[in-house]
C-alpha positions, -999 to +999 in steps of 0.1 A: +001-492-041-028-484-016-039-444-028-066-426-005-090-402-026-064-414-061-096-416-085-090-402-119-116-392-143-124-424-168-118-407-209-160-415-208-164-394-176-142-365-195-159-373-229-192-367-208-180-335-195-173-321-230-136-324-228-121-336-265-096-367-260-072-379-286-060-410-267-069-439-244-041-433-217-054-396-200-055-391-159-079-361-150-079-369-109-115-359-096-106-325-076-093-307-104-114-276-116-121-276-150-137-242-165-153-245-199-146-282-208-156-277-240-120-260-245-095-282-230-083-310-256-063-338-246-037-361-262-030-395-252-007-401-224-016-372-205-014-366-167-037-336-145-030-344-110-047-332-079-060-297-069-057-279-106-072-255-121-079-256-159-097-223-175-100-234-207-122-198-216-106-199-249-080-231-250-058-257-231-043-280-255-022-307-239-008-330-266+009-362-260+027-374-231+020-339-209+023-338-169+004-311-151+018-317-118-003-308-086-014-273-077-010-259-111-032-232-125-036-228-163-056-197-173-065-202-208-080-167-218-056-162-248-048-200-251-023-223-237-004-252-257+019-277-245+036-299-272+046-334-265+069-345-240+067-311-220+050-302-182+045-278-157+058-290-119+038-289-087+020-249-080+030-234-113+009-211-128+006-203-163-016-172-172-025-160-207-050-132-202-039-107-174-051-075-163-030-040-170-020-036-135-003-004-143-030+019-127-040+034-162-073+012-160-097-008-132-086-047-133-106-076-121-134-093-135-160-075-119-147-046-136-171-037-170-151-045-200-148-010-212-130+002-179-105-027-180-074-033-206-068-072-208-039-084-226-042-121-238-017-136-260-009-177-260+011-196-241+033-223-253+053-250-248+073-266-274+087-301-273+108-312-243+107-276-226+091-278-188+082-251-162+096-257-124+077-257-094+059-224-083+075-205-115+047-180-133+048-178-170+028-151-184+007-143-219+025-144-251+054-163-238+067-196-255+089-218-241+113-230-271+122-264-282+141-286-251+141-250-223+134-249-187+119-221-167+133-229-132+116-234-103+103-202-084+108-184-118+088-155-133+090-156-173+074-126-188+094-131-221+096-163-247+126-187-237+152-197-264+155-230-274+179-256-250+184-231-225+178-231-189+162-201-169+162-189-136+148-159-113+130-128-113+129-119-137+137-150-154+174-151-167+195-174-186+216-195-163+226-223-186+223-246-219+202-281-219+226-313-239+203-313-272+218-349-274+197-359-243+169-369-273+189-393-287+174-413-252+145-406-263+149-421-291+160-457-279+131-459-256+109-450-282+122-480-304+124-504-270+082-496-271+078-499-307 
């Protein structure tokens, strides 16, 4: 397939830039921002397509087999996780440091510390559990086991396990099949 601009970061070009990598199989694609390499650790099979940005000010772990679609934005000033097997679609964001914006305090970063109230709290993903396109999740929110935060989505609390999410607020709107990892399964043994 022709690609124009398609060049991904080699694991020694990463390596280089002080980003840890577990595995051989990673895609970085050159245009995505990367703040504090030092703190974003890879897994093997993992994906960051165009136009992100990764603040890894205290931690972004992606584990195996994690898709960062394009356009994302992962803040990682209380640390972001995603298990195995989990994503974020194309122009989500996923923040975990924000600003009081309650008017009790300045916000920004340009504000001195002491005039500024910053909550930070990790994010994470646990196995199977994706966020739609354009949905924001917010600090201190986990995604359970196998649940979805639907596209244009706003979570601002954690997500039970094998449910689905939509709106904004985010609400439950349904229940995942738990059973869908028994194909998971076979095509784990198919590579094996």
């Amino acid at each position: 397939m022709k690609t124009y601009n398609g060049k991904f970061l080699t694991r020694p070009e990463l390596e280089d830039l002080g980003v840890i990598c577990d595995g051989d199989d990673v895609s970085v694609h050159t245009s995505v921002v990367i703040i504090n390499p030092e703190g974003l650790h890879l897994g093997n099979h993992v994906r960051i397509d165009p136009f992100c940005v990764l603040s890894a000010t205290k931690s972004i772990r992606l584990h195996d087999r994690v898709h960062i679609a394009g356009h994302c934005t992962l803040m990682g000033g209380g640390g972001i996780e995603f298990e195995p097997y989990t994503g974020a679609s194309h122009g989500s964001v996923i923040i975990s440091a924000a600003d009081d914006f309650t008017g009790r305090y300045l916000a920004g970063p340009m504000v001195a510390e002491d005039l500024r109230s910053v909550y930070k709290a990790p994010v994470i993903l646990r196995r199977y559990s994706m966020i739609g396109a354009l949905a924001v999740v917010l600090p201190g929110v986990t995604l359970e086991e196998g649940s979805i935060v639907g596209a244009h989505s706003y979570a601002r609390k954690s997500i039970p396990e094998w449910t689905i999410w939509f709106g904004v607020p985010a609400k439950q709107v349904g229940k995942r099949r738990k059973d869908l990892l028994k194909l998971l399964a076979v095509e784990d043994a198919q590579q094996a």
